[in-house]
C-alpha positions in Angstrom: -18.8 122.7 50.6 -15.4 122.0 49.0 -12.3 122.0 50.4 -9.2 121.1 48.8 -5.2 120.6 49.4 -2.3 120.7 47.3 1.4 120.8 47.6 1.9 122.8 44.8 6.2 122.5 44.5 8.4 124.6 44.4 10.9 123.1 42.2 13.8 123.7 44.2 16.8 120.6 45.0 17.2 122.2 48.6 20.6 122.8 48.4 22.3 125.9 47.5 24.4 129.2 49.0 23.9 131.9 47.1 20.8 130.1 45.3 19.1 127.5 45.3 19.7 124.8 42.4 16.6 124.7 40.3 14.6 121.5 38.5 13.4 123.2 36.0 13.1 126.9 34.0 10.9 129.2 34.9 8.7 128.8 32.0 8.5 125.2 32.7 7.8 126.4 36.6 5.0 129.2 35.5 3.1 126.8 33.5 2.8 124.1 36.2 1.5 127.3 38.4 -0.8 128.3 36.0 -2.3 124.8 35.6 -2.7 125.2 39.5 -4.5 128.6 39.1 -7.0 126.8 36.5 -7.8 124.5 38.3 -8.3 126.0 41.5 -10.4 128.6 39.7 -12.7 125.6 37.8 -13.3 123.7 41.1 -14.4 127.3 43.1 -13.3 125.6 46.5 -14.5 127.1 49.8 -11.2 126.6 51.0 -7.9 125.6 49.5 -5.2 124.5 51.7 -1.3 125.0 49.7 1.7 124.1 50.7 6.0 125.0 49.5 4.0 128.8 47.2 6.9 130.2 46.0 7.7 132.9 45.9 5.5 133.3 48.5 4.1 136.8 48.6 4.0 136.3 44.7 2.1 133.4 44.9 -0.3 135.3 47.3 -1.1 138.3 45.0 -1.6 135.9 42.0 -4.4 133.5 43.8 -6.2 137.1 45.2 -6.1 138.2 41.6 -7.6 135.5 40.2 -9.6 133.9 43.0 -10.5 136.9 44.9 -11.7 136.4 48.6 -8.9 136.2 51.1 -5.6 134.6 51.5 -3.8 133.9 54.8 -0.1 133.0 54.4 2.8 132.0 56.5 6.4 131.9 55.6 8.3 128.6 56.7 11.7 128.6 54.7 13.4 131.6 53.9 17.1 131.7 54.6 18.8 134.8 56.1 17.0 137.8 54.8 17.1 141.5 55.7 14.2 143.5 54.7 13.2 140.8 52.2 16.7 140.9 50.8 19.3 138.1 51.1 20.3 134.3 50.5 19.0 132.2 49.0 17.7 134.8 46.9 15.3 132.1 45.0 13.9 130.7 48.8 11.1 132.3 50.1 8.1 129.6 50.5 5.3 128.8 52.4 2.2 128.2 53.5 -0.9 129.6 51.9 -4.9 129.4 52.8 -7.5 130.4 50.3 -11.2 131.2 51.6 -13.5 132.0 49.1 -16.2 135.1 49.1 -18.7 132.7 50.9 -16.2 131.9 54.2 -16.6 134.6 56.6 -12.7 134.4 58.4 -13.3 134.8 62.5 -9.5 134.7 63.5 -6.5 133.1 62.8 -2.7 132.2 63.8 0.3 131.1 62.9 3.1 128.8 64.6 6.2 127.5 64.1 6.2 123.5 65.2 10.1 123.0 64.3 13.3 124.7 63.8 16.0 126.5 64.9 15.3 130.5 64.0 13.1 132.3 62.1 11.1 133.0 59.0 9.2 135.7 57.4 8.9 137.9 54.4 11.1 141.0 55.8 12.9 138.9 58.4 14.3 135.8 58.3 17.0 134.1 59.7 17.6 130.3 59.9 20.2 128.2 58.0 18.0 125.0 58.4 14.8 123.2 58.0 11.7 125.6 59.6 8.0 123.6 59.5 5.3 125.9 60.4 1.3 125.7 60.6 -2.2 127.8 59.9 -4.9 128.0 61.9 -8.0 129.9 60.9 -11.5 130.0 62.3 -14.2 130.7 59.7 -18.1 130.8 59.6 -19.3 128.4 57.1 -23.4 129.3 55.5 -24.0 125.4 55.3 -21.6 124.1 57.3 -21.1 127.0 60.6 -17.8 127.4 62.4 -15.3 125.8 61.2 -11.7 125.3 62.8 -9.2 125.0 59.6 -5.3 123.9 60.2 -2.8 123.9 57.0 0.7 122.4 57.4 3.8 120.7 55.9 5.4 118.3 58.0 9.4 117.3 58.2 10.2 115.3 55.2 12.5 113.0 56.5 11.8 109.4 55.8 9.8 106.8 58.0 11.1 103.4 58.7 7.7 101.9 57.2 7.9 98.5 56.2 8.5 99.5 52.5 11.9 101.0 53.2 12.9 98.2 55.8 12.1 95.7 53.6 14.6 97.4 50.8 17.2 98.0 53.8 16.9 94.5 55.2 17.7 93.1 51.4 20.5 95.4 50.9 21.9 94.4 54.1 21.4 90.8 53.3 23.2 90.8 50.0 26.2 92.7 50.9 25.3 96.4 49.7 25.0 97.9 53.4 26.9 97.2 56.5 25.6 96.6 59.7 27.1 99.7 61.2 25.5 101.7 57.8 22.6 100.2 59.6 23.0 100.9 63.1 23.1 104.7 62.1 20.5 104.5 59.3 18.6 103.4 62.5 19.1 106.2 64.2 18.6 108.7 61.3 15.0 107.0 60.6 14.3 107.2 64.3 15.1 111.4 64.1 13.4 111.8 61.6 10.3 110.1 63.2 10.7 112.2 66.5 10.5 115.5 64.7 8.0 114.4 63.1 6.0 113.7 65.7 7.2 116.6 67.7 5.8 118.4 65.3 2.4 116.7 65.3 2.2 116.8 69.1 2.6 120.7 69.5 0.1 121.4 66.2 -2.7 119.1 68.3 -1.9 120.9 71.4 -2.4 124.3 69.8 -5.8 122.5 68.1 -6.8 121.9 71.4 -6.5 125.3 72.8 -7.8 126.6 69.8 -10.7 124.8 70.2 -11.5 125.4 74.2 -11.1 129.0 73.6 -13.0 129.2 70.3 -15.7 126.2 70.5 -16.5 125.0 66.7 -18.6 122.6 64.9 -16.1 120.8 63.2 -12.0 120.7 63.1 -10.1 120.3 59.6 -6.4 119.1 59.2 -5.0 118.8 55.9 -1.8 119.1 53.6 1.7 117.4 53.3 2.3 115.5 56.3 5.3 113.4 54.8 4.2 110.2 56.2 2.0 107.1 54.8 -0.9 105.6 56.2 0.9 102.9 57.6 3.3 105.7 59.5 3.1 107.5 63.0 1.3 110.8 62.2 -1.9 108.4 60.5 -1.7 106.4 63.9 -1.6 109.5 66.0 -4.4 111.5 64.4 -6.7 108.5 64.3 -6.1 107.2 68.2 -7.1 110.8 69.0 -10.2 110.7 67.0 -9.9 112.4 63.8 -11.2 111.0 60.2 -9.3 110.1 57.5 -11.6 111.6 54.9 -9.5 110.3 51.7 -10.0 106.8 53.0 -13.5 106.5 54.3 -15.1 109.3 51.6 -13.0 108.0 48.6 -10.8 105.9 47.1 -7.2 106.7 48.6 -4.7 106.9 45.7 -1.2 107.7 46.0 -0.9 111.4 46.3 3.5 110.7 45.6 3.5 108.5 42.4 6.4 108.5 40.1 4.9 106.3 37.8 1.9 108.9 36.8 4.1 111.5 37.9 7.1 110.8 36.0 7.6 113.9 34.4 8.3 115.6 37.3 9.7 112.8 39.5 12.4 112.2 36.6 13.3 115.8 37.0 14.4 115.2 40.9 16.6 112.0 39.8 19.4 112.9 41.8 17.7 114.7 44.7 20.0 114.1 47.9 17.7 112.6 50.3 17.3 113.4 54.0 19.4 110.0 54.7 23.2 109.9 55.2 24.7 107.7 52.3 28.2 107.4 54.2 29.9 107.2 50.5 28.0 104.9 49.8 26.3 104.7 46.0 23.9 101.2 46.7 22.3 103.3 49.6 21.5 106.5 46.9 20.0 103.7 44.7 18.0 102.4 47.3 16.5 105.8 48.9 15.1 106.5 45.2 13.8 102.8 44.6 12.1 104.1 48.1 10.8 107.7 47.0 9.6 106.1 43.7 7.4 103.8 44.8 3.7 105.5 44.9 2.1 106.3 48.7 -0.1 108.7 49.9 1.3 111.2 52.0 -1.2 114.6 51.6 -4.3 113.8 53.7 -7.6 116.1 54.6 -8.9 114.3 58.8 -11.7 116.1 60.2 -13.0 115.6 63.6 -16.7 116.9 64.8 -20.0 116.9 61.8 -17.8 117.5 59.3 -16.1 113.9 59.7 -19.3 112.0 59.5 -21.2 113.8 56.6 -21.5 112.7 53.5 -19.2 113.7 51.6 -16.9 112.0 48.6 -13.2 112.2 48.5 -10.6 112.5 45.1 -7.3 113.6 43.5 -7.1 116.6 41.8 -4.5 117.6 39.7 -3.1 114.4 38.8 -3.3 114.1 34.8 -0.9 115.8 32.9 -1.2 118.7 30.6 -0.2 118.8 26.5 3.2 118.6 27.0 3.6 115.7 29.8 4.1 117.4 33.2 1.2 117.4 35.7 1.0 120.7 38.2 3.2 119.7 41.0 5.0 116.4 42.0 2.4 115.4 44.4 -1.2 115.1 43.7 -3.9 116.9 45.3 -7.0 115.6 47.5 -10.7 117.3 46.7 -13.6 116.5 49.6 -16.8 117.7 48.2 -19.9 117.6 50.8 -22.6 117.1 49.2 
């Protein structure tokens, strides 16, 4: 069995009205897709877990086409939309899971972990951040039933040591004052709450998922926004589940500017999810930050599935003829053997 996940970018700075400004042009965009589509199509996973398809419904039609089997989906930004019309007319991404012609799909579900409003493809009303998860059930012929949960968790940054060790220099030398840091503190700390807000009511909903549905094994992949060293690692793996990147492989950095740079140069003056309070040392410093590599896209398991053999690798993480790899994150491939 192979599963796989991939945050697959949708090239989009996250700010905008009307639209939302754009990294690249579309050819540039509809190449990286179509490296995505290849690959996805060489490695004939079982399951593919994708995260930020947009256009979504788009996105949806074009892995059905080429993949065939079956593609659950659910919306997590959108803006303000009236029967799929509205701003920002370029926003409309989400979640997507792929299960090839040999998973038979039980049931599935949907929920939205954080936000204020809602999202969907008609429908869709919310002017900020929406993080939402899929759950699907699905009969496995080597592998039986088989709980399978695709998110994207809030991308704030995490107060790791990495980033204190930058703030604590900066401080040090002059470039941020204490009271920059006494609400840098509490920025970090909000970020880390909805974070694992987020995490708490997904595991919850595992958990009833579970007791009404008993399976063989659970699966929990895609972007969760936080390293190894972070909360969400910490949580999943006091409650039992398996890192399977680490223990099944060898755990490279899934965010890396310095293989990535192509597309990491493109985002050079992404406004980060910290407050800068006018201040241009603390810009410098978030990207010093974002560009130093981590791994932050993850497959656990819990149940036979965890303890299998299996072996663990990037995907998507050399680039093509002309310098750009497929998305700005890498993707993780487990392959039980």
């Amino acid at each position: 069995m192979i599963v796989l996940t991939m945050n697959v970018w949708h090239g989009l700075a996250g700010r905008g009205h009307v639209r939302f400004r754009e990294f690249e042009n579309s050819a540039r965009r509809e190449a990286r897709w179509k490296m995505t589509l290849d690959e996805l199509d060489r490695r004939k996973a079982d399951l593919a877990l994708l995260q930020e398809l947009n256009p979504l419904e788009a996105r949806v039609r074009a892995l059905r086409q080429r993949l065939g089997g079956r593609v659950l989906h659910r919306h997590d930004q959108a803006g303000v939309k009236v029967l799929g019309r509205g701003l920002p007319e370029n926003l409309s991404t989400g979640l997507g899971l792929h299960l090839s012609s040999r998973v038979r799909l039980i049931e599935s579900e949907s929920l939205q972990l954080s936000g204020v409003g809602f999202s969907g493809a008609r429908f869709s009303l919310h002017l900020g951040e929406i993080r939402t998860a899929l759950l699907a059930w699905i009969d496995h012929p080597d592998r039986g039933r088989i709980l399978v949960v695709n998110t994207h968790l809030h991308h704030g940054f995490e107060a790791t040591p990495a980033l204190r060790e930058l703030l604590n220099e900066a401080q040090e030398d002059g470039r941020v004052q204490a009271s920059q840091m006494e609400l840098l503190e509490i920025a970090l700390a909000e970020a880390r709450d909805r974070r694992l807000l987020e995490l708490d009511r997904l595991l919850e909903s595992v958990h009833r998922a579970e007791r009404r549905r008993p399976v063989d094994a659970i699966l929990l992949g895609g972007d969760l926004n936080s390293p190894p060293e972070g909360v969400v690692a910490k949580v999943l793996a006091a409650n039992g589940w398996i890192d399977l990147h680490a223990v099944r492989g060898a755990a490279e950095p899934t965010w890396d500017a310095t293989r990535n740079h192509a597309n990491h140069r493109l985002q050079a003056d992404f406004e980060f999810p910290l407050p800068t309070f006018g201040n241009p040392e603390l810009q410098k410093l978030y990207r010093a930050f974002d560009d130093r590599p981590r791994r932050i896209d993850y497959l656990w398991a819990k149940g036979a599935l965890a303890h299998a053999p299996a072996r663990a690798q990037l995907i998507l993480d050399r680039p093509n003829a002309e310098g750009f790899c497929a998305s700005d994150h890498f993707g993780v491939m487990v392959q039980w053997s």
